[in-house]
C-alpha positions as CSV (number, residue, x, y, z in Angstrom):
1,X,29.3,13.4,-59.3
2,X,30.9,10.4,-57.6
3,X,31.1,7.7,-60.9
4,X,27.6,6.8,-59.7
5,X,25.3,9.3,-59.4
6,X,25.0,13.3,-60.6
7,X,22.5,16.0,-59.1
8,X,21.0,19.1,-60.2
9,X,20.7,21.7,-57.5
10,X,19.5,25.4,-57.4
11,X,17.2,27.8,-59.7
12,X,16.2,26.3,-63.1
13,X,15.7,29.3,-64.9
14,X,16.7,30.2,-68.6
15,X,19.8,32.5,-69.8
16,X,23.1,32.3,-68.0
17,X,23.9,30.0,-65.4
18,X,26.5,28.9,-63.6
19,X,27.7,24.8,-63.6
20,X,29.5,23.8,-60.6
21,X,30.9,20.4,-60.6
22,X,31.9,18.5,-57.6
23,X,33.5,15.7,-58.1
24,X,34.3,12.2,-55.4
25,X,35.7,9.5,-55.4
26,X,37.0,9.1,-58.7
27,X,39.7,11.1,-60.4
28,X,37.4,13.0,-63.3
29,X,34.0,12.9,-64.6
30,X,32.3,14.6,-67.5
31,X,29.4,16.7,-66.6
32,X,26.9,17.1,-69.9
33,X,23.7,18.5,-69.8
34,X,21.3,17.3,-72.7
35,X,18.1,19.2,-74.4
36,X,15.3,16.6,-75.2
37,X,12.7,17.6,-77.9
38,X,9.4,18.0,-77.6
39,X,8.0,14.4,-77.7
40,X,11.6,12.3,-76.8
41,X,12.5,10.5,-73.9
42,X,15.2,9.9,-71.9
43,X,14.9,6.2,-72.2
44,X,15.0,6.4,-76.7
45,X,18.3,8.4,-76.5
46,X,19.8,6.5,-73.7
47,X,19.2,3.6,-75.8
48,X,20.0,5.1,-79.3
49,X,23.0,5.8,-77.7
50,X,24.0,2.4,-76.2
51,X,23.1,1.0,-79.9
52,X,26.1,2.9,-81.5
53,X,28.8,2.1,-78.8
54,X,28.0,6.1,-77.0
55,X,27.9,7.9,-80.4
56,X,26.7,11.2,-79.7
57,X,25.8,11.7,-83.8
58,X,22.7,8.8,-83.2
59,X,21.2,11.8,-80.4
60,X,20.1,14.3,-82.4
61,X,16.6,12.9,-83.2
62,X,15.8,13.2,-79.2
63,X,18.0,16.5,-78.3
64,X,20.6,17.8,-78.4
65,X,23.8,17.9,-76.2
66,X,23.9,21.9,-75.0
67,X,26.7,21.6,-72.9
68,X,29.5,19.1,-72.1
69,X,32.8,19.5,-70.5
70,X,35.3,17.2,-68.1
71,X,35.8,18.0,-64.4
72,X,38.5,16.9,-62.5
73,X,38.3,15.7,-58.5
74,X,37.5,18.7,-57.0
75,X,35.0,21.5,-57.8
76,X,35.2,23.3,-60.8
77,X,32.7,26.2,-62.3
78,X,31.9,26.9,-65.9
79,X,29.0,29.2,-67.4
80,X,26.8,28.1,-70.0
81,X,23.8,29.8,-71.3
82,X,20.5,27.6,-71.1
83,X,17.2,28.3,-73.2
84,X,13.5,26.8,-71.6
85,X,13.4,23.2,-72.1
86,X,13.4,19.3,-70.3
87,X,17.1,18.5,-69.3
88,X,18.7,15.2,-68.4
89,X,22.3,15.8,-66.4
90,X,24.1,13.1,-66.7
91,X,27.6,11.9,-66.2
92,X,28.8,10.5,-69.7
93,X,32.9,9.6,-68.7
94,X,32.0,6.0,-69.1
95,X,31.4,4.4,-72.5
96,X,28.3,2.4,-71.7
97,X,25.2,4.7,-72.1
98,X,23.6,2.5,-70.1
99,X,25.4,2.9,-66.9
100,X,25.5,6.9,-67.3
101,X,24.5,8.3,-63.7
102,X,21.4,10.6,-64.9
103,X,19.0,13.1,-63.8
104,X,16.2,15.0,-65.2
105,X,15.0,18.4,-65.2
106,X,13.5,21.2,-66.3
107,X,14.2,25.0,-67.2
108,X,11.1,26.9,-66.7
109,X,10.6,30.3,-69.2
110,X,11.4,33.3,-67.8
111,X,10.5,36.9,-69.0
112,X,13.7,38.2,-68.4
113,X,16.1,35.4,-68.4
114,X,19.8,35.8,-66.7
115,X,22.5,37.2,-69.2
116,X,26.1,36.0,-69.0
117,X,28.8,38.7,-68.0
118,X,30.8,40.3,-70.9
119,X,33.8,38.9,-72.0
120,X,37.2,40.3,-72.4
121,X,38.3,38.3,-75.0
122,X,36.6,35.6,-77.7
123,X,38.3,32.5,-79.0
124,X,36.9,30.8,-82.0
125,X,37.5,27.0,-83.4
126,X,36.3,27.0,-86.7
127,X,36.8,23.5,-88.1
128,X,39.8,22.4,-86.4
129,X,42.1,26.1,-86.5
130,X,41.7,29.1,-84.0
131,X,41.1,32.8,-84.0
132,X,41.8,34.9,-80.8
133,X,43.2,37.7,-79.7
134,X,47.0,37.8,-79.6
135,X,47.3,37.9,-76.1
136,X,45.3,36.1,-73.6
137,X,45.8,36.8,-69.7
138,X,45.6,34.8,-67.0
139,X,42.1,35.4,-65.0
140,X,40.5,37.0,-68.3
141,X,37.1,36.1,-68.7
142,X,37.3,34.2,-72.1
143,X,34.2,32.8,-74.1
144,X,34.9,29.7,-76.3
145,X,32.8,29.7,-79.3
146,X,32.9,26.3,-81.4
147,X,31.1,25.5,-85.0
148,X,29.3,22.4,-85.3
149,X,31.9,20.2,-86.9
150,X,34.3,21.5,-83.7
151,X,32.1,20.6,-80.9
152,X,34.4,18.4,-79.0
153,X,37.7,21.0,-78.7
154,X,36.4,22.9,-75.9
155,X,36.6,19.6,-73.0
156,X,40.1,20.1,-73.2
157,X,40.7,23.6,-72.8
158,X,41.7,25.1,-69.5
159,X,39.3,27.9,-69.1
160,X,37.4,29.3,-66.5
161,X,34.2,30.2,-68.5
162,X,32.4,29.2,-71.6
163,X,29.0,29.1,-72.4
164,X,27.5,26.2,-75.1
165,X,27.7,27.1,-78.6
């Protein structure tokens, strides 16, 4: 990601999957990967969107945002889990929909789709307070786990692996 353009590269297959974002030439971007429903395209979200100033609420009739984090100059890694379906990557650090650097693709079904590794520890945002074990360590592999209404709290955290709620 470079402020203009995003790619997808590697295997597309369902389960656990690993992000990496490489970011140029500007100082952050903010990698989100976007499930479209059966039926919806790219172009009716973009635009629904670019209606309501980037409101992610007007989305939900094409998709849904499955995973969404921001990446700093540099690369970074995250895991996610992803389940069959069409994709769009797209860059989404500016607030014009319309100018969003996109791409589409697709996660094929797989008969025995890629699980994530097991986590030491689990934190939990449950509407806007936290549940974790006392005592995190650096280099633990943490999961993030979120609740509808506390979607957003995980862009900011500083951890090495989460997968999408």
């Amino acid at each position: 990601m470079n402020g203009r353009s995003i790619t997808v590269a590697g295997a597309t297959v369902p389960g656990g999957v690993n992000i990496v974002s490489t970011v140029t030439r500007v100082a952050q971007a903010e990698p989100t990967l976007f499930r479209l429903n059966p039926g919806a395209t790219v172009t009716q979200a973009i635009n629904a969107a670019g209606r309501h100033k980037g409101d992610p609420n007007y989305l939900r009739p094409y998709g849904a945002i499955v995973f969404d984090a921001n990446a700093n100059r540099g690369t970074s890694s995250v895991q996610t889990t992803l389940a069959p379906g069409r994709y769009v990557a797209l860059n989404t650090e500016s607030n014009n929909p319309q100018r969003w650097p996109r791409v589409n693709f697709t996660v094929s079904r797989n008969p025995a789709p890629t699980s994530l590794p097991r986590p030491n520890a689990t934190v939990a945002a449950i509407d806007f307070n936290f549940r974790s074990p006392s005592t995190l360590r650096t280099g633990q592999l943490t999961r993030l786990r979120t609740t509808a209404s506390s979607s957003i709290w995980s862009s900011g955290s500083r951890s090495t692996c989460w997968p999408a709620s």
